[in-house]
CHARMM-style PDB file with segment names, atoms N, HN, CA, C and O in Angstrom:
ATOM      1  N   UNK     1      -7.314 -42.830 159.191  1.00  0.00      PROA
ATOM      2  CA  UNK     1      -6.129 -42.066 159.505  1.00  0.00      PROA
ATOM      3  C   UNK     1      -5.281 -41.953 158.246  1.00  0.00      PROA
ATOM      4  O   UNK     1      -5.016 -42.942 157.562  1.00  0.00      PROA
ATOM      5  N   UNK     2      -5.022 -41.196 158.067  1.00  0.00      PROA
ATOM      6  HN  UNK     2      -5.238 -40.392 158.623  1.00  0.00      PROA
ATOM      7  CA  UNK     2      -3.945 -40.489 156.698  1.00  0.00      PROA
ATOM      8  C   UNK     2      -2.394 -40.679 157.265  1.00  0.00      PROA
ATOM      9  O   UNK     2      -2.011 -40.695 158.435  1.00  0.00      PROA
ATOM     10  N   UNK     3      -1.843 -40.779 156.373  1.00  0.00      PROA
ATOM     11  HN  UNK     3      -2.155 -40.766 155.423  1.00  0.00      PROA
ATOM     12  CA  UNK     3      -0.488 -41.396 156.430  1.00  0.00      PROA
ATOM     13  C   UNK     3       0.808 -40.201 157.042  1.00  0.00      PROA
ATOM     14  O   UNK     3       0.789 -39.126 156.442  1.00  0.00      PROA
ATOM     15  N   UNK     4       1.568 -40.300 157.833  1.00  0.00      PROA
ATOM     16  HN  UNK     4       1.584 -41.173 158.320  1.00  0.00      PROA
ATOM     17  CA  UNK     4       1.932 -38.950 157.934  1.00  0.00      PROA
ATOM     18  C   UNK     4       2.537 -38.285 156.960  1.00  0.00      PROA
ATOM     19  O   UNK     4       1.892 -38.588 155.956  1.00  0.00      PROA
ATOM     20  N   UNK     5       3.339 -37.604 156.668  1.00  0.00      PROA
ATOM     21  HN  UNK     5       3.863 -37.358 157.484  1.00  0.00      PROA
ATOM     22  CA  UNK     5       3.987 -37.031 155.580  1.00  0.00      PROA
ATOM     23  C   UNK     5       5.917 -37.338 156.633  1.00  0.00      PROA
ATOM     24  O   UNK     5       6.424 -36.731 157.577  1.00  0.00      PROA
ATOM     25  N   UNK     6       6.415 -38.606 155.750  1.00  0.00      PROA
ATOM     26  HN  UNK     6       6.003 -39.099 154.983  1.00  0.00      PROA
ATOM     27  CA  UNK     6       7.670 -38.834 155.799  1.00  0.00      PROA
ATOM     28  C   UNK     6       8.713 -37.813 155.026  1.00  0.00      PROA
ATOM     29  O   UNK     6       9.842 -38.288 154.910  1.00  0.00      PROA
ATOM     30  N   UNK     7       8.572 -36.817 154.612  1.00  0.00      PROA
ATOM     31  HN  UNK     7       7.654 -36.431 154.706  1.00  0.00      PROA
ATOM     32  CA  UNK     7       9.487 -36.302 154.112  1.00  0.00      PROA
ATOM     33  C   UNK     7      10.264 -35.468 155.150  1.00  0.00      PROA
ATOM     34  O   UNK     7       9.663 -34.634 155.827  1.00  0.00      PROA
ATOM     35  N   UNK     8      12.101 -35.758 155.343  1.00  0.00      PROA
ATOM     36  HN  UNK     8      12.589 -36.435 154.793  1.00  0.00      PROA
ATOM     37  CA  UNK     8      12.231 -34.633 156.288  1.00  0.00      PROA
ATOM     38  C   UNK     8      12.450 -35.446 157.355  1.00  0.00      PROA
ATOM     39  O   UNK     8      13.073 -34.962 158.300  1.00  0.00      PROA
ATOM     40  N   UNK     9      11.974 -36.885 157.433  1.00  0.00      PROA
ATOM     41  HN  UNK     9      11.468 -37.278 156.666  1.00  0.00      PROA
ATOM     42  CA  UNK     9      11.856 -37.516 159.101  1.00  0.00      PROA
ATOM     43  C   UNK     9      13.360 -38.293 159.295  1.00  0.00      PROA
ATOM     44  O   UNK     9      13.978 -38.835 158.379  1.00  0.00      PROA
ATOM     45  N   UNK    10      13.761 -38.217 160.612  1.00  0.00      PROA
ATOM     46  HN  UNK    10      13.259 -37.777 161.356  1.00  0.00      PROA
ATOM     47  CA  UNK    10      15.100 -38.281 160.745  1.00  0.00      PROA
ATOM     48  C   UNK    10      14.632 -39.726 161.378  1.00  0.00      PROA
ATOM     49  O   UNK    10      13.725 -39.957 162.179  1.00  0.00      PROA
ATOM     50  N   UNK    11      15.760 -40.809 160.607  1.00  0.00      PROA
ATOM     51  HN  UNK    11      16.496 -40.621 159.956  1.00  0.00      PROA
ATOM     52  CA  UNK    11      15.636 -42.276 160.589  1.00  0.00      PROA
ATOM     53  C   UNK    11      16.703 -42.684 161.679  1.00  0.00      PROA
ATOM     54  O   UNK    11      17.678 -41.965 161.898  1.00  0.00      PROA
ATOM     55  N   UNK    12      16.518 -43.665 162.239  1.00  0.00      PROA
ATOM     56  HN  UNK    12      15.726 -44.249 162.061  1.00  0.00      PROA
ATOM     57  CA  UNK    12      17.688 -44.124 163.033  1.00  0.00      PROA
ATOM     58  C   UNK    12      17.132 -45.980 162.897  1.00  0.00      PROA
ATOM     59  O   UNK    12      15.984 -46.376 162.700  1.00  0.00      PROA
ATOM     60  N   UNK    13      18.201 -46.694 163.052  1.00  0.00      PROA
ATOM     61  HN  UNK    13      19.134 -46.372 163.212  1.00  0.00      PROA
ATOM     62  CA  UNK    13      18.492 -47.895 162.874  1.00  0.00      PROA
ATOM     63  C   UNK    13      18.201 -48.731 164.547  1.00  0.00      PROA
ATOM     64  O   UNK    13      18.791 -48.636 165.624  1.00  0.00      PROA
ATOM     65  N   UNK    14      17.196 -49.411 164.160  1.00  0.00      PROA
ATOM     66  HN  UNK    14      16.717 -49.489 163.285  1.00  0.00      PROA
ATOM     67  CA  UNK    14      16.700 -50.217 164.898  1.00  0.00      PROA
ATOM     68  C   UNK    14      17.935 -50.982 165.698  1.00  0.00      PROA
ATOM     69  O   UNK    14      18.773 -51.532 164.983  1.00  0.00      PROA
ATOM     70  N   UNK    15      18.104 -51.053 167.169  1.00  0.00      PROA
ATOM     71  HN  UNK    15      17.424 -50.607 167.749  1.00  0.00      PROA
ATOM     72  CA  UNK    15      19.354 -51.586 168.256  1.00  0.00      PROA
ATOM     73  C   UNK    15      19.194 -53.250 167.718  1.00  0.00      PROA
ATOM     74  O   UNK    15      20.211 -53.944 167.723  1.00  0.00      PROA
ATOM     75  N   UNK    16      17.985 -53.796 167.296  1.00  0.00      PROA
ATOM     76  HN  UNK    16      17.159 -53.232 167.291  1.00  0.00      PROA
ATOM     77  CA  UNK    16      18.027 -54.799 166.936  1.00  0.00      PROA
ATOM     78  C   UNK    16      18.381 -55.741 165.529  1.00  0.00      PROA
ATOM     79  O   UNK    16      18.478 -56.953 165.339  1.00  0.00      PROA
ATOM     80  N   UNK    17      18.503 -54.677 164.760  1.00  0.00      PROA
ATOM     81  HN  UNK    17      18.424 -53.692 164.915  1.00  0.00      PROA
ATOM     82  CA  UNK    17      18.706 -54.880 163.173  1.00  0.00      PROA
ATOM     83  C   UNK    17      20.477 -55.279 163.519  1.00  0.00      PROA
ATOM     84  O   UNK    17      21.153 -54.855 164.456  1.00  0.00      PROA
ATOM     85  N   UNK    18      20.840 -56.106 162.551  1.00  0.00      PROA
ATOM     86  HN  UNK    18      20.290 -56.450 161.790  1.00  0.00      PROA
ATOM     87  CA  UNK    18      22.011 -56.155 162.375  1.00  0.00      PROA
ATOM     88  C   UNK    18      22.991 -55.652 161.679  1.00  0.00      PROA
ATOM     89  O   UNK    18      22.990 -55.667 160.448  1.00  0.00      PROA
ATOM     90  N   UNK    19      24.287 -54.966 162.660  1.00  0.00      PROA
ATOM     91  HN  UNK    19      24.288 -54.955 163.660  1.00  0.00      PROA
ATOM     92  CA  UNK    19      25.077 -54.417 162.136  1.00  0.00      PROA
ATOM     93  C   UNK    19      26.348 -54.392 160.565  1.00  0.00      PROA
ATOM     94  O   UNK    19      27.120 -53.578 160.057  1.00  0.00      PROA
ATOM     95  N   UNK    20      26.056 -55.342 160.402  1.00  0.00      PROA
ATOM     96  HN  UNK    20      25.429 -56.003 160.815  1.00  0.00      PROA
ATOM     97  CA  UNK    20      26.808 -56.492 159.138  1.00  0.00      PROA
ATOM     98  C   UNK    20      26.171 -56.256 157.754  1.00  0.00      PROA
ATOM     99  O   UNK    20      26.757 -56.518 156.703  1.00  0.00      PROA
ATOM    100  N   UNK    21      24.677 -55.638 157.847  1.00  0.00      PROA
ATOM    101  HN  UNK    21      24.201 -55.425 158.700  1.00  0.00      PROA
ATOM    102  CA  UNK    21      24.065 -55.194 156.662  1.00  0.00      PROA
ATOM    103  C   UNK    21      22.995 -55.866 156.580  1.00  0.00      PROA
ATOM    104  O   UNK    21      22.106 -55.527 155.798  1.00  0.00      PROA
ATOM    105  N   UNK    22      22.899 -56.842 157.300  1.00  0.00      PROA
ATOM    106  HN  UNK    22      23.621 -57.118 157.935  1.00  0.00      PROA
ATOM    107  CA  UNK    22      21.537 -57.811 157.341  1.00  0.00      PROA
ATOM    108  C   UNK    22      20.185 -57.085 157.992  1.00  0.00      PROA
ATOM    109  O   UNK    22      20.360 -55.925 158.368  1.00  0.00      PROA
ATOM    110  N   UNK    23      19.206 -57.502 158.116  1.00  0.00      PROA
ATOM    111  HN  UNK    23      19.065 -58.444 157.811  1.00  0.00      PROA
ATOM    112  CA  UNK    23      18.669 -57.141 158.992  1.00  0.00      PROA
ATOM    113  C   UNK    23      18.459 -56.041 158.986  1.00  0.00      PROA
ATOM    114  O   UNK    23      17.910 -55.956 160.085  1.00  0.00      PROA
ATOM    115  N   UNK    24      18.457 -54.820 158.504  1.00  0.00      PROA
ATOM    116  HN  UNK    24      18.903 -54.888 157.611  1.00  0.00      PROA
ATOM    117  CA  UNK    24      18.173 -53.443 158.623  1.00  0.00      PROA
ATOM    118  C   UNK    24      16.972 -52.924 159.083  1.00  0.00      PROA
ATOM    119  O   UNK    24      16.164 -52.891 158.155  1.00  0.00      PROA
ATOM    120  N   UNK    25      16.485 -52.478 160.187  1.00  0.00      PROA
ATOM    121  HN  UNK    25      17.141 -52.504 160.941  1.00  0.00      PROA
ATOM    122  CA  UNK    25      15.386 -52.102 160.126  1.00  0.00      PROA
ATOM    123  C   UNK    25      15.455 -50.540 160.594  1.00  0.00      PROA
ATOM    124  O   UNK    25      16.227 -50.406 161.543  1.00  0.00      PROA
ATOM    125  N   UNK    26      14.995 -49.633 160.272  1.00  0.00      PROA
ATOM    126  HN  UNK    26      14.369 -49.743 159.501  1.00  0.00      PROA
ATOM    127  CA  UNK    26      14.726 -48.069 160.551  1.00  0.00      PROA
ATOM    128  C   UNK    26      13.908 -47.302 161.107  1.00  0.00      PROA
ATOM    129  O   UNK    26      13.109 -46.932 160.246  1.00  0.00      PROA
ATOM    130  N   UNK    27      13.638 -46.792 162.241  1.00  0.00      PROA
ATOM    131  HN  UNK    27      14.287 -47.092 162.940  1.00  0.00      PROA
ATOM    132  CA  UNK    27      12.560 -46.120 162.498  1.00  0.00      PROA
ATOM    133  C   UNK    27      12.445 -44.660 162.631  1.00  0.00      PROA
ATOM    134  O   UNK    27      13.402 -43.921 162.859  1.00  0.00      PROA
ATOM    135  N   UNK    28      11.325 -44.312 162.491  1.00  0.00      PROA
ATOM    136  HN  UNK    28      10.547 -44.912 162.305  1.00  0.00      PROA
ATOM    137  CA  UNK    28      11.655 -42.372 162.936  1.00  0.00      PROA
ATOM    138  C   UNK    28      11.004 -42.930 163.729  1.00  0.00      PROA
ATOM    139  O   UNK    28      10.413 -44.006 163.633  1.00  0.00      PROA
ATOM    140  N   UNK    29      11.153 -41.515 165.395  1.00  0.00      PROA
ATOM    141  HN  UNK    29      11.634 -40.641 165.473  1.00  0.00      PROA
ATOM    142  CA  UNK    29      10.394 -41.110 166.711  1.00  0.00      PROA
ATOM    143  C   UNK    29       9.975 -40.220 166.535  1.00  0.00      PROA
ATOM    144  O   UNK    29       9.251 -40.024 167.511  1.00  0.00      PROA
ATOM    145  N   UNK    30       9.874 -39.145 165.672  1.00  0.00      PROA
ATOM    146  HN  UNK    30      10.462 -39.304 164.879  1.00  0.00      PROA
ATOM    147  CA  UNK    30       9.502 -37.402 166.113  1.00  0.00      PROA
ATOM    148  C   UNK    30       8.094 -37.891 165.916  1.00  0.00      PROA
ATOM    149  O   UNK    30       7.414 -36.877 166.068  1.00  0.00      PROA
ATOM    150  N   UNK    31       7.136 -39.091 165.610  1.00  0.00      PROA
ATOM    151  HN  UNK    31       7.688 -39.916 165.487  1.00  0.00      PROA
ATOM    152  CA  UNK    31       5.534 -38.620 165.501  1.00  0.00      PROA
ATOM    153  C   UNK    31       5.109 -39.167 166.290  1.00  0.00      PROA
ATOM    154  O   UNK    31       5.667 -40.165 166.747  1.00  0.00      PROA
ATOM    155  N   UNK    32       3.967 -38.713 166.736  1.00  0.00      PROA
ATOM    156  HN  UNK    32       3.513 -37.903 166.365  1.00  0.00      PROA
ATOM    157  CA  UNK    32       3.154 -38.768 168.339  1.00  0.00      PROA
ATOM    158  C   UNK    32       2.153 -40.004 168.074  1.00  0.00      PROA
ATOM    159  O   UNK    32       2.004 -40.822 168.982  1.00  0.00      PROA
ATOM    160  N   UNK    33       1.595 -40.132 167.086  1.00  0.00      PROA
ATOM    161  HN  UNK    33       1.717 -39.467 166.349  1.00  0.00      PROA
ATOM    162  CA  UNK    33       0.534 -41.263 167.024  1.00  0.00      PROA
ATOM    163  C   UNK    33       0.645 -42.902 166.444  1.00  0.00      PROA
ATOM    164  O   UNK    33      -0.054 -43.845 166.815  1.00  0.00      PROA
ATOM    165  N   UNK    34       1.996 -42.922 165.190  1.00  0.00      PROA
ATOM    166  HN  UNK    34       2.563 -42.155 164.888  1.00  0.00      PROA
ATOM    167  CA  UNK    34       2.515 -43.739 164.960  1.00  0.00      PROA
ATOM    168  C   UNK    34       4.164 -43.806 165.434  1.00  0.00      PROA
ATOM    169  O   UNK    34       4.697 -42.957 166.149  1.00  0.00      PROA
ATOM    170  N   UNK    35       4.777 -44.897 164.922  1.00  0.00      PROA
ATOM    171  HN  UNK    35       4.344 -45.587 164.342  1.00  0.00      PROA
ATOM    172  CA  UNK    35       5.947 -45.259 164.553  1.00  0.00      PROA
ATOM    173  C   UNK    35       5.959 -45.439 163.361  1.00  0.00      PROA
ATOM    174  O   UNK    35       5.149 -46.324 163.086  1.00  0.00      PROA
ATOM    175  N   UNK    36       6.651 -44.913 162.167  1.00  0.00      PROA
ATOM    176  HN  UNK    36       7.309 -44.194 162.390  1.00  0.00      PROA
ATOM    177  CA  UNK    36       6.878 -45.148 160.809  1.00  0.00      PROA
ATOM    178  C   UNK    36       8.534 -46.400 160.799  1.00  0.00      PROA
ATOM    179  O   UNK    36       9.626 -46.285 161.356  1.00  0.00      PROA
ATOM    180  N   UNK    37       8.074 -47.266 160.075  1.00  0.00      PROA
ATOM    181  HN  UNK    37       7.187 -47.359 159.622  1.00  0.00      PROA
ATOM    182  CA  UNK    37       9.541 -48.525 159.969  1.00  0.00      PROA
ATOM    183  C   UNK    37       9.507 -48.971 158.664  1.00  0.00      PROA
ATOM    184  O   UNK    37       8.443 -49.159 158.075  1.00  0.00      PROA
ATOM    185  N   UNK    38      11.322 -49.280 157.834  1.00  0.00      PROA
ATOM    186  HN  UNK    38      12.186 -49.127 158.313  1.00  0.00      PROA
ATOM    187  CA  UNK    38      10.967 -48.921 156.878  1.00  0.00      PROA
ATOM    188  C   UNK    38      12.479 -49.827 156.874  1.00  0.00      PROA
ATOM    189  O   UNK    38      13.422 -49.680 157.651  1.00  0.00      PROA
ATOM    190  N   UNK    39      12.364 -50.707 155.835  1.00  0.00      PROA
ATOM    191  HN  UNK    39      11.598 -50.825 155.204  1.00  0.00      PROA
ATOM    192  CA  UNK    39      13.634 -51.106 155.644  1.00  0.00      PROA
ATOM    193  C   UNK    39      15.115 -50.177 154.591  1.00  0.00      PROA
ATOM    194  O   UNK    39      15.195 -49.813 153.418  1.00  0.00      PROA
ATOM    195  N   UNK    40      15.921 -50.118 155.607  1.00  0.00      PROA
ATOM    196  HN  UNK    40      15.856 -50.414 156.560  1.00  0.00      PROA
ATOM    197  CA  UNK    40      17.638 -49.571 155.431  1.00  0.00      PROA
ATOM    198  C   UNK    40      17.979 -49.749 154.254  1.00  0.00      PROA
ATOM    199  O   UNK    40      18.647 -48.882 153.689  1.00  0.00      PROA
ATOM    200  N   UNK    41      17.720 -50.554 153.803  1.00  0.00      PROA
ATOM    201  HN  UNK    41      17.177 -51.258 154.261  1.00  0.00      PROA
ATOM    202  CA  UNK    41      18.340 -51.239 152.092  1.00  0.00      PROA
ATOM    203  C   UNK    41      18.268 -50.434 150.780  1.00  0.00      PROA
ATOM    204  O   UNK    41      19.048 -50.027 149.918  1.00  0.00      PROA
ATOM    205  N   UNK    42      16.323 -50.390 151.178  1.00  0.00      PROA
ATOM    206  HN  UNK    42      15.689 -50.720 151.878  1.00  0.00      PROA
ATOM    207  CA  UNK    42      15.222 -49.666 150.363  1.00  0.00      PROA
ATOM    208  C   UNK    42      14.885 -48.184 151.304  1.00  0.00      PROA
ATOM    209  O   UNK    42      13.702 -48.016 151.601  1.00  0.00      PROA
ATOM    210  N   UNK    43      15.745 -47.287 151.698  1.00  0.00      PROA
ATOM    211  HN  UNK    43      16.706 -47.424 151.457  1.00  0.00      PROA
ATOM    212  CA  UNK    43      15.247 -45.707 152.148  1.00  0.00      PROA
ATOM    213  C   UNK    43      14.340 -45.116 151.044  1.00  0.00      PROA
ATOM    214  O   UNK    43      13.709 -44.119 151.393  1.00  0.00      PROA
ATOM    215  N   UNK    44      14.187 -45.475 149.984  1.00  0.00      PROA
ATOM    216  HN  UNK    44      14.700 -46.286 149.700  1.00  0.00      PROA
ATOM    217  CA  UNK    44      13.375 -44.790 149.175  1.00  0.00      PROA
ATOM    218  C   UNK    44      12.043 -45.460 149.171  1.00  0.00      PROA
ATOM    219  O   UNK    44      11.073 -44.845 148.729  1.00  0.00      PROA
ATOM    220  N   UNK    45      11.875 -47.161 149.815  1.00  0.00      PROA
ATOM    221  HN  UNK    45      12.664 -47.660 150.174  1.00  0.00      PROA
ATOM    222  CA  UNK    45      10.744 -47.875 149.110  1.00  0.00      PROA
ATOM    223  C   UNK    45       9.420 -47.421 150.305  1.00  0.00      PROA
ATOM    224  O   UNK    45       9.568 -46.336 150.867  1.00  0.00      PROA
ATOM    225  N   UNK    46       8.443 -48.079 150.578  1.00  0.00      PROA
ATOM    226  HN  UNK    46       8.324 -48.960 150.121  1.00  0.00      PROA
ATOM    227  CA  UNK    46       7.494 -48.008 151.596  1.00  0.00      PROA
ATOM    228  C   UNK    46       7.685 -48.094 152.773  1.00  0.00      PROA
ATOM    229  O   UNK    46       8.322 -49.119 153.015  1.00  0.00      PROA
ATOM    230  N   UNK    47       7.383 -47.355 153.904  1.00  0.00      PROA
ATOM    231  HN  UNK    47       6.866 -46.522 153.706  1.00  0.00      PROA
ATOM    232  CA  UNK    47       7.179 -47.508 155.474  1.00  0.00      PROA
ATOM    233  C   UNK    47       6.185 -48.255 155.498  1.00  0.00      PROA
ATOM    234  O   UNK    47       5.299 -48.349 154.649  1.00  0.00      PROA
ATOM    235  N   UNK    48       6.322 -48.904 156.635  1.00  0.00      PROA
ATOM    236  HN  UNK    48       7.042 -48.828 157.325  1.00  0.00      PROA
ATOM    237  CA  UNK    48       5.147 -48.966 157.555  1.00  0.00      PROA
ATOM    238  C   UNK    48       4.664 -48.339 158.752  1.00  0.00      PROA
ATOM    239  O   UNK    48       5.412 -48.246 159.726  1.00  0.00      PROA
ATOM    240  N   UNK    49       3.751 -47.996 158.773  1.00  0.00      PROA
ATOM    241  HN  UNK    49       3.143 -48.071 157.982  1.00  0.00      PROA
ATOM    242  CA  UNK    49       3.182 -46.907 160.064  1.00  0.00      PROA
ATOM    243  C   UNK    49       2.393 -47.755 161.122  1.00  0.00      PROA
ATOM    244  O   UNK    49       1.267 -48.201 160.901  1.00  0.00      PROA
ATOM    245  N   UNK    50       3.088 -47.937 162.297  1.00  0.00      PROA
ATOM    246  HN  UNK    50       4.002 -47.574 162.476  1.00  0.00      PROA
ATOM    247  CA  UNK    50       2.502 -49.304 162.816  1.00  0.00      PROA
ATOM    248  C   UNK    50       1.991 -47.651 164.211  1.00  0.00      PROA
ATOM    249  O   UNK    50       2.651 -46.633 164.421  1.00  0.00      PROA
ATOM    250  N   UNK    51       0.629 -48.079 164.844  1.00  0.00      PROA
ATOM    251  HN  UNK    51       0.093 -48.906 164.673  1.00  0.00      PROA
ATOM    252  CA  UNK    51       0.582 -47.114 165.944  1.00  0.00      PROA
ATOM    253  C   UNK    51       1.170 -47.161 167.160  1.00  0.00      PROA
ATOM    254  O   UNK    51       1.603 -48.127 167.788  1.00  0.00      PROA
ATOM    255  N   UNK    52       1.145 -46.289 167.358  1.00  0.00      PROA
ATOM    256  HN  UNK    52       0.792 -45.504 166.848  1.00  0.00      PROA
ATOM    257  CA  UNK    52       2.479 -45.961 168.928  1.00  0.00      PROA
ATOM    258  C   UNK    52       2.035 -47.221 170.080  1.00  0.00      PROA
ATOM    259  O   UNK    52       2.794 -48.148 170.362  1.00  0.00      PROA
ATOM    260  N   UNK    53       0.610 -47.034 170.686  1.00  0.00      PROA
ATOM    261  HN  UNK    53      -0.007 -46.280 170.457  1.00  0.00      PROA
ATOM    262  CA  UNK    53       0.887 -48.602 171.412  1.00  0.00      PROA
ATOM    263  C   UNK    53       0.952 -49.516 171.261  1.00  0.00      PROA
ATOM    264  O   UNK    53       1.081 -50.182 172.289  1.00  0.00      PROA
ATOM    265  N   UNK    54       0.925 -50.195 170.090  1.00  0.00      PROA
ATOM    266  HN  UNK    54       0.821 -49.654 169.255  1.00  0.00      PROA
ATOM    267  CA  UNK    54       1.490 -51.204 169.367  1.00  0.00      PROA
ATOM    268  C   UNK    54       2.955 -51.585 169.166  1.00  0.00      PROA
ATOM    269  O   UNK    54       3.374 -52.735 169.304  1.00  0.00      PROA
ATOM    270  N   UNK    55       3.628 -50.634 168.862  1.00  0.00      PROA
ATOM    271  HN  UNK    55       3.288 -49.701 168.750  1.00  0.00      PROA
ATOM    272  CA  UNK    55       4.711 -50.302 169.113  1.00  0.00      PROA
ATOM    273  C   UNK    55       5.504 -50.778 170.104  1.00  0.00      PROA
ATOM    274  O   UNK    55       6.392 -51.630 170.086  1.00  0.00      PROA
ATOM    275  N   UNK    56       5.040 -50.083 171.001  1.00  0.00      PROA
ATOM    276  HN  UNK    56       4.318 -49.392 171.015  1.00  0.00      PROA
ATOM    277  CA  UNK    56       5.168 -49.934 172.759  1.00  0.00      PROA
ATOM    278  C   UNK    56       5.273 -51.282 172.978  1.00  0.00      PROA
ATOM    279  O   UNK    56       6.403 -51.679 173.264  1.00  0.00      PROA
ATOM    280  N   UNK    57       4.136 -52.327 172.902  1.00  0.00      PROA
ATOM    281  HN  UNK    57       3.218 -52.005 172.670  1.00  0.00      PROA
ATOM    282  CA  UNK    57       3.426 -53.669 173.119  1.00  0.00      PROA
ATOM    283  C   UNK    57       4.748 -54.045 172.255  1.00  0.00      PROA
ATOM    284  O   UNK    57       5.694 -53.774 172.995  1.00  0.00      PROA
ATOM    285  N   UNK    58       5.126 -54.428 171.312  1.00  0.00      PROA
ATOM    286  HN  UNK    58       4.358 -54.648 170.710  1.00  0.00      PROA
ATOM    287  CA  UNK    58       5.995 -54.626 170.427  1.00  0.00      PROA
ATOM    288  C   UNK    58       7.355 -54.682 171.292  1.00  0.00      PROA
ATOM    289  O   UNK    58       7.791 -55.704 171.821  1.00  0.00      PROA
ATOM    290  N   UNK    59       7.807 -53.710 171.330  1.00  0.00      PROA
ATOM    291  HN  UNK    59       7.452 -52.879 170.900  1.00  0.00      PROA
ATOM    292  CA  UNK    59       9.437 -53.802 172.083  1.00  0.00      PROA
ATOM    293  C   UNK    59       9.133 -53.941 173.362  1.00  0.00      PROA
ATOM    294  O   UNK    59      10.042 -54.181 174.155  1.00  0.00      PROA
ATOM    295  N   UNK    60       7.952 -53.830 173.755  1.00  0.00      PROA
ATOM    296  HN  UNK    60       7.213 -53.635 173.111  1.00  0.00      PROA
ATOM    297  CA  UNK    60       8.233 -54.155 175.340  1.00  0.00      PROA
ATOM    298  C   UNK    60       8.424 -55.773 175.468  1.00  0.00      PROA
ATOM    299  O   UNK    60       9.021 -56.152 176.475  1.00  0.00      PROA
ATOM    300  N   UNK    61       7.930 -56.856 174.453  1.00  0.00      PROA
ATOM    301  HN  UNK    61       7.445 -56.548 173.634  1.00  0.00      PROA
ATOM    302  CA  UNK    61       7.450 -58.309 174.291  1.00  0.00      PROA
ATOM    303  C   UNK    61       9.236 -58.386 173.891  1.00  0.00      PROA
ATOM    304  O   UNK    61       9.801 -59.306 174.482  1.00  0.00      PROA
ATOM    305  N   UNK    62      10.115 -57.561 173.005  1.00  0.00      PROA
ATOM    306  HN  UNK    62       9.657 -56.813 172.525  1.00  0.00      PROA
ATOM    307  CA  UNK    62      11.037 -57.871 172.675  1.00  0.00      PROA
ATOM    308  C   UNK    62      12.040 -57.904 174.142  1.00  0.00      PROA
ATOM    309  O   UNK    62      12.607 -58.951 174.453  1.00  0.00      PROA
ATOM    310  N   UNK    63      12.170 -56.742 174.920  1.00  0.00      PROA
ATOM    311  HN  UNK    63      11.710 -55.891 174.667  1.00  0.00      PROA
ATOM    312  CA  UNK    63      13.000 -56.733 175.610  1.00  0.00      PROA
ATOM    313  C   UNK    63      12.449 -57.206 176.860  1.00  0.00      PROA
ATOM    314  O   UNK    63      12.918 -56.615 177.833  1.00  0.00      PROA
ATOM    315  N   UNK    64      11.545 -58.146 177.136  1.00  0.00      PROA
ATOM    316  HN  UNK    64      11.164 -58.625 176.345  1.00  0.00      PROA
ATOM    317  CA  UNK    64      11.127 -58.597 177.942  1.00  0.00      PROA
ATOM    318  C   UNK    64      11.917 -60.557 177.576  1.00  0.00      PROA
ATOM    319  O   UNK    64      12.152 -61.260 178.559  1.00  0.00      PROA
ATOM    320  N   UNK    65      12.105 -60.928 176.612  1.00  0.00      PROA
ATOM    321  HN  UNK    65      11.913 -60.357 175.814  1.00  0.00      PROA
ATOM    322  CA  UNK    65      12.686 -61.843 176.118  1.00  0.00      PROA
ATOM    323  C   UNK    65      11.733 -62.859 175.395  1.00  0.00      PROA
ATOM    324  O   UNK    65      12.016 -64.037 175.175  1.00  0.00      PROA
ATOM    325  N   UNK    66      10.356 -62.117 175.001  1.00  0.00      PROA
ATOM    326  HN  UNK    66      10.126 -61.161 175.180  1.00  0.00      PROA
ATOM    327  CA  UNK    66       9.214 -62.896 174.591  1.00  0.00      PROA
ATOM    328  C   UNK    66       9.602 -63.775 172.858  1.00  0.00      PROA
ATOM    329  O   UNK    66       9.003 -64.720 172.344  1.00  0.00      PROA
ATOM    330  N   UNK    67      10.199 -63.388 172.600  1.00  0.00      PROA
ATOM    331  HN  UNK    67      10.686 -62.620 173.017  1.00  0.00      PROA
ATOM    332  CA  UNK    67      10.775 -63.599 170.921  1.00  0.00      PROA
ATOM    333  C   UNK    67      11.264 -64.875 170.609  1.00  0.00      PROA
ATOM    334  O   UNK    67      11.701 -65.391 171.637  1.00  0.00      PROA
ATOM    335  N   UNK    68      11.376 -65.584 169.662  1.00  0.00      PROA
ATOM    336  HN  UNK    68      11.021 -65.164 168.827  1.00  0.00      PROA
ATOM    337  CA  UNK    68      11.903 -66.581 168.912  1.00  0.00      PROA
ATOM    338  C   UNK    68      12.933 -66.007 168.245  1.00  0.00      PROA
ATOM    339  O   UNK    68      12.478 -64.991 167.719  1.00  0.00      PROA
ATOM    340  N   UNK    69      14.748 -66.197 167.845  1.00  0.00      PROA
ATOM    341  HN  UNK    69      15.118 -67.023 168.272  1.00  0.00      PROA
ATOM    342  CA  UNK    69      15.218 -66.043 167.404  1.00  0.00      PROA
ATOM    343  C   UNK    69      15.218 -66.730 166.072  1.00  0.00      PROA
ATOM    344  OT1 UNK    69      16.083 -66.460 165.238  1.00  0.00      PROA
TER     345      UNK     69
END
């Protein structure tokens, strides 16, 4: 799988990242097969393209209360 083309993709800040500057994490939604996440700090440095049910599996484990703080 080829990487999508991030240019153009509208970022929004992870509900879980912290508001204070810590913690930043970013994701775009507009792509159908991945999630692209990418740390706030560094908008210019590397994403990661993790795939959509993974994802899914991912925040569902979060808001289910599966996590270690």
């Amino acid at each position: 799988m080829s990487p999508p083309d991030l240019n153009g993709a509208v970022w929004r800040r992870s509900s879980y990242s912290n508001q204070a500057g810590g913690n930043c994490v970013e994701v775009a939604d507009e792509f159908l097969t991945v999630v692209p996440v990418r740390d706030s700090k560094v908008p210019q440095g590397p994403a990661l393209c993790i795939e959509a049910p993974a994802w899914a599996a991912f925040i569902g484990e979060l808001r289910a209360g599966h996590h270690r703080h």
